[in-house]
Backbone as numpy.savetxt, mean C-alpha at the origin, in Angstrom:
# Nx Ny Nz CAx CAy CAz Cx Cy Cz
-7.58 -0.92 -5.33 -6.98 -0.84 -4.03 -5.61 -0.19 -4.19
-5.37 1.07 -3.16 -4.04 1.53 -3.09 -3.15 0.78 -2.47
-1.92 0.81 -2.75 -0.85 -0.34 -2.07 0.52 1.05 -1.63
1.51 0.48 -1.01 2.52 0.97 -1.12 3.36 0.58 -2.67
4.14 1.51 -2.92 5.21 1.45 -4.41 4.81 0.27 -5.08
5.24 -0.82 -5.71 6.21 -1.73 -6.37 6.25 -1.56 -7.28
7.39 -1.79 -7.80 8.73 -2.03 -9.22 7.65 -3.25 -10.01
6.54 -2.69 -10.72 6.23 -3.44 -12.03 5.28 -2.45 -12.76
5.16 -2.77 -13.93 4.67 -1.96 -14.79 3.31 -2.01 -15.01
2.34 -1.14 -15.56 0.99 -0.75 -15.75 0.53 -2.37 -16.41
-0.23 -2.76 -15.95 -0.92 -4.02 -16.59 -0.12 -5.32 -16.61
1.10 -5.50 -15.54 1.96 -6.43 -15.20 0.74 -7.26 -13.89
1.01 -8.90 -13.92 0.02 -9.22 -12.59 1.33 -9.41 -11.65
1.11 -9.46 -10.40 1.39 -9.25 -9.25 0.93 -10.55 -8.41
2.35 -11.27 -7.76 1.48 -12.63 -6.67 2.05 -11.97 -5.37
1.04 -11.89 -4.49 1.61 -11.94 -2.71 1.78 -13.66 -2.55
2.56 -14.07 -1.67 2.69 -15.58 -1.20 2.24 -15.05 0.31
2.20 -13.79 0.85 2.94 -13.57 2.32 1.50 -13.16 2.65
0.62 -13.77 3.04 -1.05 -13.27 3.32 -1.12 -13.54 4.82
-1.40 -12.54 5.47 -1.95 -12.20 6.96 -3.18 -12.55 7.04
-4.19 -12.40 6.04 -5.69 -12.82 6.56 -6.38 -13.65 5.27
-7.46 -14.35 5.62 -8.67 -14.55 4.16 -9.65 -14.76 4.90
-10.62 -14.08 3.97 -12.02 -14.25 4.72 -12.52 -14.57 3.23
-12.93 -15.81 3.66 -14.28 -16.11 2.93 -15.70 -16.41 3.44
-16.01 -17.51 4.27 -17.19 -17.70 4.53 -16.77 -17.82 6.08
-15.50 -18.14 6.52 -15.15 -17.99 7.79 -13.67 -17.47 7.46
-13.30 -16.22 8.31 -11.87 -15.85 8.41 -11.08 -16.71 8.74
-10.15 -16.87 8.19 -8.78 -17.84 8.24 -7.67 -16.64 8.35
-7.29 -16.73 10.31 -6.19 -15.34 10.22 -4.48 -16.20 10.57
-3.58 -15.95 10.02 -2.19 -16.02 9.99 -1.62 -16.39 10.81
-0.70 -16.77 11.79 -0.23 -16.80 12.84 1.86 -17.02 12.55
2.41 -16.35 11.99 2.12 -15.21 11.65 1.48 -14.76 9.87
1.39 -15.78 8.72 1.14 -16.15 7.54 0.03 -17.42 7.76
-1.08 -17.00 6.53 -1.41 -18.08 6.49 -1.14 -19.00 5.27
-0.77 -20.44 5.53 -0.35 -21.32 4.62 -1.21 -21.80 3.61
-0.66 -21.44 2.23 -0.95 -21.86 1.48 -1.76 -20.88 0.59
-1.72 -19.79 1.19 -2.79 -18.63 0.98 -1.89 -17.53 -0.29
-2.03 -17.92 -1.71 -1.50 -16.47 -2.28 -2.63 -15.79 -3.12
-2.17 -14.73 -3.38 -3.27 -13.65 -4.04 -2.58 -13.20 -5.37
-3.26 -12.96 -6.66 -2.81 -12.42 -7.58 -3.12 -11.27 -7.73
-3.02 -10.25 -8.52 -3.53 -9.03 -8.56 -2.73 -8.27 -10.08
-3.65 -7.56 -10.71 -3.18 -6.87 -11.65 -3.04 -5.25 -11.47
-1.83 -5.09 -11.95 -1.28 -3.11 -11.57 -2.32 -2.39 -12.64
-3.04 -1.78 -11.91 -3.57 -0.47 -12.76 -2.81 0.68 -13.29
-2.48 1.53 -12.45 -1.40 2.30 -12.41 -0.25 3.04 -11.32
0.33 3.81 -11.50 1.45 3.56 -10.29 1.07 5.16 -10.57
1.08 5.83 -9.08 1.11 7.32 -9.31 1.56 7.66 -7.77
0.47 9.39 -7.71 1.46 9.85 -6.11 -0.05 9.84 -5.01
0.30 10.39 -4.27 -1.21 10.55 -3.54 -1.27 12.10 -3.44
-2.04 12.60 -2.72 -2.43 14.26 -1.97 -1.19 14.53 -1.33
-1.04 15.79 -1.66 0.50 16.74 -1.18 -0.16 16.78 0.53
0.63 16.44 1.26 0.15 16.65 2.59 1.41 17.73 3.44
1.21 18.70 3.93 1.86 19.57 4.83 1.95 19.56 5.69
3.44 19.35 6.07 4.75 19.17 7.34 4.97 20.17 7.80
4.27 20.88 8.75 4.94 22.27 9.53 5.42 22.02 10.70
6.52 23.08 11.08 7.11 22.65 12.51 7.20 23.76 12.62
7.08 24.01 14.28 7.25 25.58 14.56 7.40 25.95 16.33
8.09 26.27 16.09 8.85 26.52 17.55 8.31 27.53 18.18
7.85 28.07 19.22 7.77 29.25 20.03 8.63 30.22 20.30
8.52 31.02 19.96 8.80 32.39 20.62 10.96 32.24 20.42
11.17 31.34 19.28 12.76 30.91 18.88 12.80 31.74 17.39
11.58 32.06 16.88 11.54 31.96 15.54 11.34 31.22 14.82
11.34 29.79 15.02 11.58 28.90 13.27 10.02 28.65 13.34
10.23 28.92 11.89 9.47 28.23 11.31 9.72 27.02 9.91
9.03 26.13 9.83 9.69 25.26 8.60 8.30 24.45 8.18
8.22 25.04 6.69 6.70 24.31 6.14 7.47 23.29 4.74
7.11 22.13 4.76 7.60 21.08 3.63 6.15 20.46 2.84
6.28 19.90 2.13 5.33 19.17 1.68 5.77 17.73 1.32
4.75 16.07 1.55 4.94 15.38 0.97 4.06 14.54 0.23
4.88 13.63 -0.99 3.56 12.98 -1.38 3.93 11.63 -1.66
3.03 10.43 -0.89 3.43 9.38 -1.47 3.38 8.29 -2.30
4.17 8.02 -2.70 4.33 7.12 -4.09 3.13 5.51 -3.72
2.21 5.65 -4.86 1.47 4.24 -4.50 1.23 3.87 -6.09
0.63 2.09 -5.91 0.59 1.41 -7.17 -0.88 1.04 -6.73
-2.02 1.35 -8.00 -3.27 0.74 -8.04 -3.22 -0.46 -8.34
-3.75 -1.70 -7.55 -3.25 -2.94 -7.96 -5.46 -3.40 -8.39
-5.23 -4.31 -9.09 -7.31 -4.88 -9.19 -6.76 -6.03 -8.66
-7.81 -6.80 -7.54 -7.39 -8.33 -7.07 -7.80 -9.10 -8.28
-7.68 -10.26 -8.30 -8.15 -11.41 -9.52 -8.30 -12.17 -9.13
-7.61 -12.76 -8.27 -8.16 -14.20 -7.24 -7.59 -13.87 -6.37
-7.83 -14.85 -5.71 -7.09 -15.35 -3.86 -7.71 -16.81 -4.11
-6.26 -17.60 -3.37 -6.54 -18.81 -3.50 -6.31 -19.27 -1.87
């Protein structure tokens, strides 16, 4: 699973405390967290995603402006959820 960033290293585990949903045999959803609910997870690796292109372009002013971006994500594997 792709995640946004975090600051730990390749094969470091990872706890969320802050869980919005669990589904097991019946969904248990948050209001706004649900209690008692954390997840562990181990970092695979941390890399970028697909260069995606930012163009902007004005009519008949001239501009043109082409950028590219790419963003930073961490492969995390789940291991439990408790």
């Amino acid at each position: 699973m792709k995640i946004s960033k975090l600051d730990a290293k390749e094969g470091d585990e990872v706890k969320f405390d802050e869980v919005l949903l669990v589904a097991d045999k019946e969904a248990k959803i948050g209001a706004p967290l649900v209690e008692g609910a954390k997840v562990t997870a181990k970092v695979l690796k941390q890399g970028r995603g697909k260069k995606v292109i930012v163009f902007h372009y004005h009519s008949k002013t001239r501009y043109k402006k082409k950028a590219g971006h790419r963003q930073h994500f961490t492969e995390v594997e789940i291991l439990e959820i408790k």
